[in-house]
C-alpha positions, 0 to 999 in steps of 0.5 A: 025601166018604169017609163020603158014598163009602162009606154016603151014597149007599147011604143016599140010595138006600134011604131018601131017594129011596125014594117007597114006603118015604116014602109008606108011612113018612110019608104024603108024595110024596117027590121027592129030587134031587142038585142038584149033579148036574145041568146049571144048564139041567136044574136051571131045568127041573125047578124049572119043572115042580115050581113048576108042578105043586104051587104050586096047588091044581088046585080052589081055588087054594091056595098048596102048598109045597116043602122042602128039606132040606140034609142036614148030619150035623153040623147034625142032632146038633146039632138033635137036642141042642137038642131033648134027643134025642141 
């Protein structure tokens, strides 16, 4: 909680939840939320719309997908030594 106090909001402001700077970077739409932030009735809402506006293709009916992330600092470094990065 101090790391997160100190840098992590911070971090999520400027880079996580920052659509341009991911569009630009990745090539993706970006939509990042705090689950833990919301109301478990905000929560049912949103998972609604964004099931209903990407689970298909508008054209073929193709399935789309979601990710999700649980950011774990200690599970990155972690990641990062299994794949000889770090």
């Amino acid at each position: 909680m101090t790391a997160w106090a100190s840098a992590g909001i911070s971090f999520w402001q400027t880079e996580i939840a920052d659509r341009d700077k991911n569009k630009q970077r990745f090539s993706l739409d970006t939509y990042a939320l705090l689950y833990e932030e919301l109301t478990p009735i905000r929560l049912i809402q949103g998972v609604i719309y964004w099931y209903g506006l990407f689970s298909h293709q508008r054209g073929t009916f193709a399935w789309k997908g979601f990710l999700a992330l649980m950011l774990d600092p200690a599970g990155d470094q972690a990641a990062l030594a299994s794949l000889g990065s770090a």
